[in-house]
Backbone of each chain as ProteinMPNN parsed JSONL, in Angstrom:
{"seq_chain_A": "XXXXXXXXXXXXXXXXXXXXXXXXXXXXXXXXXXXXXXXXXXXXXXXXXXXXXXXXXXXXXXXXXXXXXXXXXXXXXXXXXXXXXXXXXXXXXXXXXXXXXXXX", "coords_chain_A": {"N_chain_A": [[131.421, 221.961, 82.198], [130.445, 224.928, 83.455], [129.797, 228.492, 83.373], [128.347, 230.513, 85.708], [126.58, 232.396, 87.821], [127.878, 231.827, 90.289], [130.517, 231.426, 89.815], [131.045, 233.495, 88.864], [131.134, 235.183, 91.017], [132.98, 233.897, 92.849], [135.556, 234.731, 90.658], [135.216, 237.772, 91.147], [136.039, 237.617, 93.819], [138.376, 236.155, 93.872], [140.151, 237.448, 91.46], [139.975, 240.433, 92.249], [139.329, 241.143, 95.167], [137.165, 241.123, 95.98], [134.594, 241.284, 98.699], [132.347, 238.612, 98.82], [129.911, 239.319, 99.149], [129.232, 241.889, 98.059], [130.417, 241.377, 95.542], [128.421, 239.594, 94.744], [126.204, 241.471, 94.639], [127.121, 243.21, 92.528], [127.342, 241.967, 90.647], [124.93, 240.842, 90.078], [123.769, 243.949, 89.779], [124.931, 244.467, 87.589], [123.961, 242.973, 85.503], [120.969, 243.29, 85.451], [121.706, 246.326, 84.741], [121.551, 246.312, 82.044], [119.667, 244.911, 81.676], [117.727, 246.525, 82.177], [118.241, 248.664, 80.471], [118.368, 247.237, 77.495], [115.323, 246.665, 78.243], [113.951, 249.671, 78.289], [114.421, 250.322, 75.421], [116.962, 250.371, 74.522], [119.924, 249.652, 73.296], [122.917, 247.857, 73.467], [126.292, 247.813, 73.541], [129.024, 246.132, 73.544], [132.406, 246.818, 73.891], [134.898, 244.197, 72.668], [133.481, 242.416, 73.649], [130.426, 241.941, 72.723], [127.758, 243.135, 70.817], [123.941, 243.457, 72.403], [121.602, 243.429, 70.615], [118.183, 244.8, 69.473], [115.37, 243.754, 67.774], [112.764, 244.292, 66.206], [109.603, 242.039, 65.327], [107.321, 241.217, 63.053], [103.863, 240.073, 63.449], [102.796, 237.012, 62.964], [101.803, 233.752, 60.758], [101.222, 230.829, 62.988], [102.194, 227.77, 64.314], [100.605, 225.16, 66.086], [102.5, 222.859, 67.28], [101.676, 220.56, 68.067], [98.989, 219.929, 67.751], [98.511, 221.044, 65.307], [97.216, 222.975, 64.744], [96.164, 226.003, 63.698], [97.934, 229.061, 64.779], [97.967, 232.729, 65.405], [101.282, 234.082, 65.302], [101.999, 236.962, 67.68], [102.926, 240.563, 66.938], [106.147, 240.975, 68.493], [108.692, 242.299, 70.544], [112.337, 241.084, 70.608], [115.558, 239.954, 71.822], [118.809, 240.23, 70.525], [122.216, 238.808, 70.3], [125.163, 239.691, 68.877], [127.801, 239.042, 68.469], [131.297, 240.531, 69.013], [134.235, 241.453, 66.656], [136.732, 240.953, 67.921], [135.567, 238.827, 69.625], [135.047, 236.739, 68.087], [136.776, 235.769, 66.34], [138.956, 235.198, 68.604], [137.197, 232.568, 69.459], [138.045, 231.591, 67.039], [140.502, 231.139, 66.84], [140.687, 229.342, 69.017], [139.909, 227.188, 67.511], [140.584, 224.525, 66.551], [141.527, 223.583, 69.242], [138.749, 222.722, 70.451], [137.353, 221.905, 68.343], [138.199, 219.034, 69.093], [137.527, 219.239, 71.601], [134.431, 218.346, 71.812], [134.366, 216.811, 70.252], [134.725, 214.472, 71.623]], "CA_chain_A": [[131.567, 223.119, 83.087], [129.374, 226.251, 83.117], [130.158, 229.931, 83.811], [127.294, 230.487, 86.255], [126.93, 233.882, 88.722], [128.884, 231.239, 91.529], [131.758, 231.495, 89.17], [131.861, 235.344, 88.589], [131.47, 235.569, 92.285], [134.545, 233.256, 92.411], [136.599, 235.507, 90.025], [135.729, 238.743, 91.903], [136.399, 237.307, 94.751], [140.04, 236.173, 93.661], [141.336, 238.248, 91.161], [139.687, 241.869, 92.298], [139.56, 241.111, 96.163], [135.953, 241.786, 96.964], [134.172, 240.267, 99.364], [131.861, 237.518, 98.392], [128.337, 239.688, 99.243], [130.013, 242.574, 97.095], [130.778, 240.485, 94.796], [127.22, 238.904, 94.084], [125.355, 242.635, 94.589], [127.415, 243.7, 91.638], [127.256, 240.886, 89.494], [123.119, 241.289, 89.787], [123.697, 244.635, 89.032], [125.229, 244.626, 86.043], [123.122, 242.327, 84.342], [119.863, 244.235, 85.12], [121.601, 247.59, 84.253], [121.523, 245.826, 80.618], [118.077, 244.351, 81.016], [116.967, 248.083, 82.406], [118.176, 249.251, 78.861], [116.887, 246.502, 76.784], [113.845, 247.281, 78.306], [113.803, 250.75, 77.877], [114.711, 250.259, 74.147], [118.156, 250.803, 74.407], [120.913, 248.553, 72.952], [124.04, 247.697, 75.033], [127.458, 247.705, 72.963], [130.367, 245.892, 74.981], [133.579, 246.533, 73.266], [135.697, 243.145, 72.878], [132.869, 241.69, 73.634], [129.815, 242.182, 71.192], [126.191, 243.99, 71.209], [122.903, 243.106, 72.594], [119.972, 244.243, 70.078], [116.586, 244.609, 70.01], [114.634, 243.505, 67.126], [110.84, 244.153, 66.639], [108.79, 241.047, 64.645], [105.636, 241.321, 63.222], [102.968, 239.041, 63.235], [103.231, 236.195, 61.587], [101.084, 232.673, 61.253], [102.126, 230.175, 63.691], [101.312, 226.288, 64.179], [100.101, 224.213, 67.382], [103.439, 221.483, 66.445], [101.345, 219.309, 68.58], [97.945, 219.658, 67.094], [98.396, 221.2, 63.712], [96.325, 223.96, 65.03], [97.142, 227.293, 63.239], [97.786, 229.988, 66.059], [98.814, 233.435, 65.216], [101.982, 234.718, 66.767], [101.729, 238.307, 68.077], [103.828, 240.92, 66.926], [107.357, 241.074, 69.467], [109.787, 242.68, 70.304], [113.008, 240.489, 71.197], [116.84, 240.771, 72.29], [119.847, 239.174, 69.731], [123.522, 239.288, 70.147], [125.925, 240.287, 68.096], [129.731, 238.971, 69.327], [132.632, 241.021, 68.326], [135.128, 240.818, 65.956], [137.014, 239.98, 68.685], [135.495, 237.838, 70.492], [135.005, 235.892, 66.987], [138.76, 235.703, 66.676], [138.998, 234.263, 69.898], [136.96, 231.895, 69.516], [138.37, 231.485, 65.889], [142.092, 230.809, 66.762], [140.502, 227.931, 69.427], [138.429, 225.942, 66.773], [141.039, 223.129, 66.757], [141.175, 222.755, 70.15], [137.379, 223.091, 70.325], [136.599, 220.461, 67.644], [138.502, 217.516, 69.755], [137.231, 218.433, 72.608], [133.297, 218.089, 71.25], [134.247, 215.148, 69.357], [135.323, 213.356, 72.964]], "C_chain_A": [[130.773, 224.298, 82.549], [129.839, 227.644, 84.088], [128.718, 230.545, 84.561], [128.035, 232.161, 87.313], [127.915, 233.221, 89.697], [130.055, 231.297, 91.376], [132.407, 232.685, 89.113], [131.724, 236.159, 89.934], [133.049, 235.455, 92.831], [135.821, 234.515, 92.015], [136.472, 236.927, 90.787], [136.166, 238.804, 93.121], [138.143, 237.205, 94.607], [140.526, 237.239, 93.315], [141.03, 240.0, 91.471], [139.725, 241.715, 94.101], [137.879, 241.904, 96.805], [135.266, 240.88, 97.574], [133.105, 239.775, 98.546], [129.994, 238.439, 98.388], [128.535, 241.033, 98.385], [129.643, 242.483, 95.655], [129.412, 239.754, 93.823], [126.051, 240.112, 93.703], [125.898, 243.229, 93.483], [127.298, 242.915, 90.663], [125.401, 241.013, 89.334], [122.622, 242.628, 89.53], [123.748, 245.144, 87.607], [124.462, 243.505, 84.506], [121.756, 242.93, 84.446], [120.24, 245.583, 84.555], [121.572, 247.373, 82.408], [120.21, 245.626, 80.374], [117.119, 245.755, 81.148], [117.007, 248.662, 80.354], [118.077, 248.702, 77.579], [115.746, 247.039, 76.725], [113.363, 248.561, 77.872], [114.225, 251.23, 76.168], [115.895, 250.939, 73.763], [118.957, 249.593, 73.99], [122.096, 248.968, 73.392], [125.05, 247.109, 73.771], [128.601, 247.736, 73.534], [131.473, 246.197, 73.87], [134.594, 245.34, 73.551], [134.738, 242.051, 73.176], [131.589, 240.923, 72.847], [128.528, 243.057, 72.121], [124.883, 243.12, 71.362], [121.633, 243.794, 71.653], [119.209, 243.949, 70.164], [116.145, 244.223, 68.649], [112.97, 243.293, 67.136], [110.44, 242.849, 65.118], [107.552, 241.233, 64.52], [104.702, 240.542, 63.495], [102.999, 238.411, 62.535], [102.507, 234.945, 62.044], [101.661, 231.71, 61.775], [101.356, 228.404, 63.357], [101.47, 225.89, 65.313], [100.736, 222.932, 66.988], [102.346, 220.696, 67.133], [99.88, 218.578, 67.926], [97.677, 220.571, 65.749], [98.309, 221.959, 63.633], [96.803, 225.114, 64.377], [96.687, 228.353, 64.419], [98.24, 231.244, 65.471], [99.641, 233.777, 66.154], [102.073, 236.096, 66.612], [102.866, 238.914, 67.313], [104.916, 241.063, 68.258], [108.367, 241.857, 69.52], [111.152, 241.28, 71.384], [114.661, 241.017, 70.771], [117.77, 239.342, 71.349], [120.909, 239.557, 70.432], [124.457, 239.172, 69.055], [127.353, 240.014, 68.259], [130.331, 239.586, 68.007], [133.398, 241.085, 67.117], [136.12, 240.02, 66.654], [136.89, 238.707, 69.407], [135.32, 236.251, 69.452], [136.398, 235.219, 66.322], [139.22, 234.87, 67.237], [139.154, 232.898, 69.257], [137.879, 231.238, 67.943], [139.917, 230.277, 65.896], [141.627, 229.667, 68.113], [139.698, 227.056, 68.622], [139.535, 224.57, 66.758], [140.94, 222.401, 68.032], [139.265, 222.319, 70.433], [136.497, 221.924, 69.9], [136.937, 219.066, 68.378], [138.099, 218.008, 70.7], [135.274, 218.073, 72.512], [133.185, 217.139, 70.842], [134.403, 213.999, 70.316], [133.765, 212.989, 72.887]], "O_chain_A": [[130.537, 224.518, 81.361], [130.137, 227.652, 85.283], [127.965, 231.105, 83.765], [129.135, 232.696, 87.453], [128.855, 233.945, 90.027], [130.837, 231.261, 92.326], [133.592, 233.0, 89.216], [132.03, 237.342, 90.084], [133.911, 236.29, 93.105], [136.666, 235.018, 92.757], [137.559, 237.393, 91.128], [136.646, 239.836, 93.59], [138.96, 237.979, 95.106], [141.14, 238.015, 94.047], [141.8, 240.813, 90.962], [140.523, 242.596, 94.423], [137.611, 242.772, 97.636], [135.231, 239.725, 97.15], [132.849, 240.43, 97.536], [129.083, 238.072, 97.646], [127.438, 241.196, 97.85], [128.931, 243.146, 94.901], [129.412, 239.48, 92.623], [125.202, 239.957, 92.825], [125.098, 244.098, 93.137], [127.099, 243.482, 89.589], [124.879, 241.316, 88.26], [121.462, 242.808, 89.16], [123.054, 245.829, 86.856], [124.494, 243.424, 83.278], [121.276, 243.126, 83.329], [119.365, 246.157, 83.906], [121.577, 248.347, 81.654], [119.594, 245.939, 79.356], [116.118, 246.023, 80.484], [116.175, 248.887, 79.475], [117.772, 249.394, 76.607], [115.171, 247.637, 75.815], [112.398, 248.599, 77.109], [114.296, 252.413, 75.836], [115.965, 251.843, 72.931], [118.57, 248.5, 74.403], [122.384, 250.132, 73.673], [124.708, 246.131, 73.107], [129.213, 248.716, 73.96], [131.233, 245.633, 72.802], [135.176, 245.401, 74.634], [135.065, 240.877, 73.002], [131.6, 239.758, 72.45], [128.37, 243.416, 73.288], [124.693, 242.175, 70.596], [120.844, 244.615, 72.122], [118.96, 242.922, 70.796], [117.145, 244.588, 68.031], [112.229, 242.526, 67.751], [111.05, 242.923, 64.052], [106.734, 241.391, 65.426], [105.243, 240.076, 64.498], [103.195, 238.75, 61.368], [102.39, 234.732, 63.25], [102.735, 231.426, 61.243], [100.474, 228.009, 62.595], [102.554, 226.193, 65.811], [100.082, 222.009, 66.503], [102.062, 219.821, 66.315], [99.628, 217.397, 67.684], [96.537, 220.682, 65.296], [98.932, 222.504, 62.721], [98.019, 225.272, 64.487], [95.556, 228.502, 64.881], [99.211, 230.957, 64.772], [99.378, 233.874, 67.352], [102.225, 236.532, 65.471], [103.776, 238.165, 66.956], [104.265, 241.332, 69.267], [108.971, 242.124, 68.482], [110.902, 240.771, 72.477], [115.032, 241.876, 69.972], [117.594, 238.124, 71.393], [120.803, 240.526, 71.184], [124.233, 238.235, 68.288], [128.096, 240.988, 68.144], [130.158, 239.431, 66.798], [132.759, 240.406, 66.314], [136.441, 238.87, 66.356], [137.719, 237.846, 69.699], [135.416, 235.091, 69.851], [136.625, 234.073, 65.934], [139.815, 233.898, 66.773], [140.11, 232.269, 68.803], [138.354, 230.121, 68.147], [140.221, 229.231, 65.321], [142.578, 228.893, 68.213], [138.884, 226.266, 69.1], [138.987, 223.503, 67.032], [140.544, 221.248, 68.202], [139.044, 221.119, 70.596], [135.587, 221.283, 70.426], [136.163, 218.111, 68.322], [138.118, 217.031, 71.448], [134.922, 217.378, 73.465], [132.162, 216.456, 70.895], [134.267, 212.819, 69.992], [133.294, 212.135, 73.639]]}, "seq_chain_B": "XXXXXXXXXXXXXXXXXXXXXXXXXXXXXXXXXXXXXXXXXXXXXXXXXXXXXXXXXXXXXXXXXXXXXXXXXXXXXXXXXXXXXXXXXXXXXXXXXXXXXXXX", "coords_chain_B": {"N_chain_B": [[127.107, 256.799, 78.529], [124.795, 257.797, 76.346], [123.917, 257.932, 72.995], [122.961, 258.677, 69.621], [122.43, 256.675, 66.681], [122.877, 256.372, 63.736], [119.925, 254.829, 62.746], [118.798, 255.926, 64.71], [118.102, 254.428, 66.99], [118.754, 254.164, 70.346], [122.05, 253.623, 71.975], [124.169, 252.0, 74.459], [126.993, 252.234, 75.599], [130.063, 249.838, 76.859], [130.941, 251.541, 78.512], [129.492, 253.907, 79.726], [127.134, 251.597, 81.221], [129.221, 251.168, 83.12], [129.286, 253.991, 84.271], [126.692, 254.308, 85.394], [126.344, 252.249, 87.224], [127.974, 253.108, 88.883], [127.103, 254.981, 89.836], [125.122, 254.192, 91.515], [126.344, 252.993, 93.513], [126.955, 252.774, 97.282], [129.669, 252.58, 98.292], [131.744, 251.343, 96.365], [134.044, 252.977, 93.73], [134.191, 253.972, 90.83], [136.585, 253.078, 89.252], [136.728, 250.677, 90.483], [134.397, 249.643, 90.274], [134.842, 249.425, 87.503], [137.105, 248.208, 86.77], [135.799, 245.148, 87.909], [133.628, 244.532, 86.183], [135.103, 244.469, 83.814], [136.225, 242.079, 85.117], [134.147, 240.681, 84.785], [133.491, 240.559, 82.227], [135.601, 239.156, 81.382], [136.013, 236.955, 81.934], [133.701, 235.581, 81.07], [133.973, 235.97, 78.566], [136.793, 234.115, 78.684], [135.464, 231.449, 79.13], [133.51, 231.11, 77.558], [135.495, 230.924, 74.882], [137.33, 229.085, 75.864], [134.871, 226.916, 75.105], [132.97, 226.823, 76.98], [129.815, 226.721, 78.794], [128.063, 229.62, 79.305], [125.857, 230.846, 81.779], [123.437, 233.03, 83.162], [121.086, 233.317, 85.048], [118.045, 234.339, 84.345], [118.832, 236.714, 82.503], [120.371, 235.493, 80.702], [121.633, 232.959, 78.342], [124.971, 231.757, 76.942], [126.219, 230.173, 74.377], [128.563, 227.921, 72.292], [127.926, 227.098, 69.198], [127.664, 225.321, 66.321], [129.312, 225.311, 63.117], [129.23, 223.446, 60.071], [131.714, 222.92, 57.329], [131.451, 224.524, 54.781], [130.686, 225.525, 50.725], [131.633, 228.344, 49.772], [130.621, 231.763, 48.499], [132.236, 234.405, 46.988], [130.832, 237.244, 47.238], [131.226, 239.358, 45.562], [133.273, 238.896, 43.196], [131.86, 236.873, 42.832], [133.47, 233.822, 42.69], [134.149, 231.182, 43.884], [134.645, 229.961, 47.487], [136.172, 227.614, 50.052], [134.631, 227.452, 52.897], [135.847, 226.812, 56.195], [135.014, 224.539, 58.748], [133.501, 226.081, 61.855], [132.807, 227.191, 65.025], [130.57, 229.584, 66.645], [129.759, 232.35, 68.588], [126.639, 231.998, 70.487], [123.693, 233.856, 71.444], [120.914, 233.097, 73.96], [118.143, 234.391, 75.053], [117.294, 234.942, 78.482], [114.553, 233.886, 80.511], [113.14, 236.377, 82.351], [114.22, 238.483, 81.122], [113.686, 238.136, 78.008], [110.901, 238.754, 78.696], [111.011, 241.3, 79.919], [111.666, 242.647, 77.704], [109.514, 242.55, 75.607], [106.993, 244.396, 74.676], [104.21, 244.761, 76.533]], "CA_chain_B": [[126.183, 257.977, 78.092], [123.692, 257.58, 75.5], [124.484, 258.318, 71.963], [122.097, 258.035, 68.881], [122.74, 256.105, 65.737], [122.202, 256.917, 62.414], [118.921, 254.251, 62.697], [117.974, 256.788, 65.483], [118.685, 253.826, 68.079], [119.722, 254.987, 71.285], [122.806, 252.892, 72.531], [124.948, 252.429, 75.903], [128.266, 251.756, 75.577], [130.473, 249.592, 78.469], [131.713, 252.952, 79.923], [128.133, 254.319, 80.555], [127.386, 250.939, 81.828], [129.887, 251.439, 84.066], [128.956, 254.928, 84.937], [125.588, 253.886, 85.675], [126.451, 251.386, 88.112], [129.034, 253.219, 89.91], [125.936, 256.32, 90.548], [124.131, 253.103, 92.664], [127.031, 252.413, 94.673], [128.046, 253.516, 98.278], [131.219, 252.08, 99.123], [132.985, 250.974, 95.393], [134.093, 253.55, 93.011], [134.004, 254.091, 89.528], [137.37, 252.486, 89.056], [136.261, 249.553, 91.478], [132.986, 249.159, 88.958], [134.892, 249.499, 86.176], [137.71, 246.561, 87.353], [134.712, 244.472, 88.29], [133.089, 244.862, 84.989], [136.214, 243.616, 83.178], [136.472, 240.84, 85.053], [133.003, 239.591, 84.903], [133.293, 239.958, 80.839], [136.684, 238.247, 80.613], [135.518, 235.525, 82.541], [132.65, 234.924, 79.784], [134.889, 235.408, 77.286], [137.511, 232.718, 78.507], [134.537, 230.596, 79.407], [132.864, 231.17, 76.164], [136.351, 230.564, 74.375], [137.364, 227.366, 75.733], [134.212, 225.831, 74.897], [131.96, 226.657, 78.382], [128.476, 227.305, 78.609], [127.631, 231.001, 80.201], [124.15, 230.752, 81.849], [123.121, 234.082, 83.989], [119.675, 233.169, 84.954], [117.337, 235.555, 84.424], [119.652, 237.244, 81.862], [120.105, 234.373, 79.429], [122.893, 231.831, 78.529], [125.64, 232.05, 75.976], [126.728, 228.897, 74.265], [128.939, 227.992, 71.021], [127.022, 226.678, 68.302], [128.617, 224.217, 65.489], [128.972, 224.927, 61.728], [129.615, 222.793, 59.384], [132.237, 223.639, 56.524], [130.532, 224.831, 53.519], [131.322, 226.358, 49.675], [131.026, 230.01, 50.044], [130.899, 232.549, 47.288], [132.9, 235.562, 47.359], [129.751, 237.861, 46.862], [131.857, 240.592, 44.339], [133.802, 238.162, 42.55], [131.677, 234.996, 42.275], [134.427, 232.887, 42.713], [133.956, 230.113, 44.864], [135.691, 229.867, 48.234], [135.721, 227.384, 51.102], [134.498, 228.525, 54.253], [135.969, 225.923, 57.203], [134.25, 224.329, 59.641], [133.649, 227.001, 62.727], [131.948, 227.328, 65.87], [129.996, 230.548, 66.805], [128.442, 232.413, 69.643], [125.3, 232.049, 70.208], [122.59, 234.116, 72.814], [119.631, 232.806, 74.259], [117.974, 235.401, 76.573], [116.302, 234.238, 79.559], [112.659, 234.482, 80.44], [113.086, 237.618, 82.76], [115.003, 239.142, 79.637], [112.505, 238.258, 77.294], [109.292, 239.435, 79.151], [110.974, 242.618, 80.015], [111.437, 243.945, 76.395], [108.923, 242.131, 75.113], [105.501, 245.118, 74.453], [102.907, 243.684, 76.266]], "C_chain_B": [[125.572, 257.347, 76.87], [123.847, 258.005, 74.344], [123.262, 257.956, 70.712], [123.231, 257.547, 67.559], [122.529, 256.457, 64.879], [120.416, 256.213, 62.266], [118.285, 255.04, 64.145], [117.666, 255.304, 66.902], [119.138, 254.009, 69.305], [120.683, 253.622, 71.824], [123.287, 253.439, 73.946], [125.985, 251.887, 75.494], [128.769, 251.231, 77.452], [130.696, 251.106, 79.529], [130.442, 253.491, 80.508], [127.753, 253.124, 81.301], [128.202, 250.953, 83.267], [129.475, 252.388, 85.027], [127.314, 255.532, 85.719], [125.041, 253.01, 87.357], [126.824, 251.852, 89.437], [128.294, 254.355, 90.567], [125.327, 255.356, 91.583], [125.055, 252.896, 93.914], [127.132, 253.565, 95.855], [129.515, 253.267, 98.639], [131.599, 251.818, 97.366], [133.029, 252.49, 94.689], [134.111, 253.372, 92.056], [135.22, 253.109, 89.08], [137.469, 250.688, 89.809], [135.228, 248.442, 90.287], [133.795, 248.591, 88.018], [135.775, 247.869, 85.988], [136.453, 245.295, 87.152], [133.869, 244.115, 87.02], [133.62, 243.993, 84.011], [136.54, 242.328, 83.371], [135.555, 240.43, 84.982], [133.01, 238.984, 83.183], [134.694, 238.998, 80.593], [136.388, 237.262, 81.23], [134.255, 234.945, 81.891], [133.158, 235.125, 79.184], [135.855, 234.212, 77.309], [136.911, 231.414, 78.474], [134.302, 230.121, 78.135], [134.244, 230.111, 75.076], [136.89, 229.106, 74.249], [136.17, 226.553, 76.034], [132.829, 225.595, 76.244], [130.731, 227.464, 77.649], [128.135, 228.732, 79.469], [126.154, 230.859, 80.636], [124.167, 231.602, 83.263], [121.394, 233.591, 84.213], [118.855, 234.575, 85.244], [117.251, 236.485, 83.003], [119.342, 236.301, 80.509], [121.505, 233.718, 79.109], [123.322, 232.468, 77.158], [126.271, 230.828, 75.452], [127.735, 228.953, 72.831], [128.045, 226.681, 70.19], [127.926, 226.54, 66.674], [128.249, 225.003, 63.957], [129.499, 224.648, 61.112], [130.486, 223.524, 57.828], [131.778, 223.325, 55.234], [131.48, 225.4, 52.021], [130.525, 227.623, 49.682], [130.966, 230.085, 48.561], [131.319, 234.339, 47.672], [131.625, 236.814, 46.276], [129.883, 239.24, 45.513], [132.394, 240.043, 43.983], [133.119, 237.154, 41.8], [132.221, 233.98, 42.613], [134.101, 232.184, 44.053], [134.728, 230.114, 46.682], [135.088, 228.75, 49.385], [135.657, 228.055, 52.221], [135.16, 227.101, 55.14], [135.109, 225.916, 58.163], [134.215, 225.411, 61.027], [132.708, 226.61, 64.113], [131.796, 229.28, 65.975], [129.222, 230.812, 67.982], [126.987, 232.576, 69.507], [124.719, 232.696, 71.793], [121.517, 233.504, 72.79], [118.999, 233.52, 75.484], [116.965, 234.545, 77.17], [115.289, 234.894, 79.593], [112.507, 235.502, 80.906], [113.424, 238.677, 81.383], [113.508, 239.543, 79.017], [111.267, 238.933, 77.058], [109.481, 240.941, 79.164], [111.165, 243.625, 79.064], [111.053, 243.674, 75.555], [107.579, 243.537, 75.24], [104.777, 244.205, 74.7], [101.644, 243.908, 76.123]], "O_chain_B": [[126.024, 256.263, 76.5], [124.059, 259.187, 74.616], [122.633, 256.914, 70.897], [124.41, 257.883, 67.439], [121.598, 257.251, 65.017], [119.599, 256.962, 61.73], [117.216, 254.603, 64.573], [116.811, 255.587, 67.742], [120.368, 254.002, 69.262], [120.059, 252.592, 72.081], [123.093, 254.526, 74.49], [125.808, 250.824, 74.899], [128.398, 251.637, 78.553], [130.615, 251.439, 80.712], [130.322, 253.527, 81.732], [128.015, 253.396, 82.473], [127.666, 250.738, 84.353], [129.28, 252.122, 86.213], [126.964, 256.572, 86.277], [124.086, 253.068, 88.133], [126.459, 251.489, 90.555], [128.66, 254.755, 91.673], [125.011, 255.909, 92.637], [124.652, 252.683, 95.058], [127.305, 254.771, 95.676], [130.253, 253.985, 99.313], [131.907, 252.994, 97.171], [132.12, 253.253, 95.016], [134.03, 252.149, 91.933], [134.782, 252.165, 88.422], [138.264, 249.796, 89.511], [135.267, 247.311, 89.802], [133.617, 247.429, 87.65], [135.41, 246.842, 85.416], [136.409, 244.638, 86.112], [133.393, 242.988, 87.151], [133.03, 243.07, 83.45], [136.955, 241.528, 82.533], [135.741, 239.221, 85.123], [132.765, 237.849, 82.773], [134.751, 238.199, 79.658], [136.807, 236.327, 80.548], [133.85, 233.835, 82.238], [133.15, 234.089, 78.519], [135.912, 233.408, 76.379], [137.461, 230.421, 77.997], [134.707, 229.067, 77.645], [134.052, 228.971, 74.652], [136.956, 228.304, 73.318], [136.175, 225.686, 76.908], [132.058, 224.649, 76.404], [130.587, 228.241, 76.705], [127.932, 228.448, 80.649], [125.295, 230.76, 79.76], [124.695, 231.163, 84.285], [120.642, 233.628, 83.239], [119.011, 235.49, 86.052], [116.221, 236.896, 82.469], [118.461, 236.359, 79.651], [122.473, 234.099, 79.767], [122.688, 233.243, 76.44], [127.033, 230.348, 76.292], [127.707, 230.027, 72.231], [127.675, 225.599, 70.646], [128.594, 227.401, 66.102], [127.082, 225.261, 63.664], [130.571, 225.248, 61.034], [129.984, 224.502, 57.273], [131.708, 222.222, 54.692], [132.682, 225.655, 52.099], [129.321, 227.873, 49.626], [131.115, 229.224, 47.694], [130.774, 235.155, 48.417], [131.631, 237.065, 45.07], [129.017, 239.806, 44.845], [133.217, 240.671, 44.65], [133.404, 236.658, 40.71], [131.482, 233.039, 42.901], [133.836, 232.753, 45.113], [135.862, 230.554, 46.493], [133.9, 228.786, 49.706], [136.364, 229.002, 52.564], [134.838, 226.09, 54.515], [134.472, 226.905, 58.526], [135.403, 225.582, 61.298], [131.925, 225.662, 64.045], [132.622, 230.08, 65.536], [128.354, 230.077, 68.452], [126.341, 233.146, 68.629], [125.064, 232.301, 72.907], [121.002, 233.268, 71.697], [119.279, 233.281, 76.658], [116.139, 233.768, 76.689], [114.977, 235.968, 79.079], [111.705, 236.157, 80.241], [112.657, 239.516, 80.911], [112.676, 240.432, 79.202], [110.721, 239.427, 76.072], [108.674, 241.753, 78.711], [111.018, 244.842, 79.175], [111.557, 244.053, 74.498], [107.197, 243.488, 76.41], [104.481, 243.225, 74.016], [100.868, 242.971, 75.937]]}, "name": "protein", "num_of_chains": 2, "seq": "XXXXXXXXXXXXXXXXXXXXXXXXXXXXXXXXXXXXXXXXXXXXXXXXXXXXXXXXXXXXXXXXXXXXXXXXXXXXXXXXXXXXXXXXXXXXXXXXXXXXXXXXXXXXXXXXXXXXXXXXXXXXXXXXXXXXXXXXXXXXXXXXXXXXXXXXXXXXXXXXXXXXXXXXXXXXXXXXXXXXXXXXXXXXXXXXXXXXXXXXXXXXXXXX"}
């Protein structure tokens, strides 16, 4: 099973009572108003949930796995996360169930 | 609202988030947003929790990611400690993500 936008349509649909076109115009909001401030070199700190950062990379020598080839890769900037204490917790106090059901 | 860091960082916290969102809307309010908000993250957190995959396309997926139980070291002591086996979140931002706070 996968937590997909059809799902968090789903849930605002049930447990908040919005309609279904609502429902999907806010859910595509709120994930660009994150990628807006990514972009704009802002980092996004959910409480309970964790932080999105930015990290810049410099240049560094790369390899062509397929043909050996040495490529350089550019300097970057890219986006990490960061979960919680909470949400580390969470997940923490399910690792038993967690491990049997992975091991199925 | 926007706050700096000591690393001179500018962050957003959920509540600006929120108050961001709820300036776009005509019809929900701030308390509407903010609801809405809550439930989209607790519905990736329960997801996340018991073991689901989160995948926002565009955005980027959220998965748990296995580790194996190791011998730590209690870094001011020395002293040995086990760590137990865990799982952990993990991000992977999607290609929209990527490109958009990627310097090109």
């Amino acid at each position: 099973m996968t937590i997909t936008k059809a799902k968090l349509v789903e849930a605002l649909f049930d447990e908040v009572g919005f309609n279904k076109r609502e429902a999907k115009e806010l859910i595509d909001q709120f994930f660009e108003e994150i990628r807006l401030s990514l972009e704009q070199g802002e980092v996004v700190k959910i409480s309970g949930f964790g932080s999105f950062l930015l990290r810049d990379k410099s240049s560094r020598p790369g390899r062509n796995p397929k043909t050996g080839e040495e490529v350089p890769i550019s300097a970057r900037r890219v986006v990490t996360f960061r979960a919680s204490q909470k949400l580390k917790s969470k997940i923490a106090r399910n690792s038993e169930a967690l491990e049997k059901q992975f091991s199925e | 609202m926007s706050d700096k860091d000591q690393d001179n960082t500018r962050s957003v916290a959920k509540s600006g988030i929120v108050s961001r969102l709820t300036q776009k809307q005509t019809q929900l309010t701030e308390e509407d947003v903010e609801m809405a908000v809550n439930t989209i993250l607790d519905n990736m957190v329960d997801g996340l929790v018991s073991g689901e995959r989160v995948e926002i396309r565009g955005f980027g997926s959220l998965s748990l990611h296995f580790r194996p139980p190791r011998v730590g070291r209690n870094p001011k002591t020395g002293e040995q400690v086990e760590v137990s086996a865990k799982y952990v979140p993990h991000f992977k931002p999607g290609n929209e993500l990527k490109h958009r706070v990627d310097y090109v």
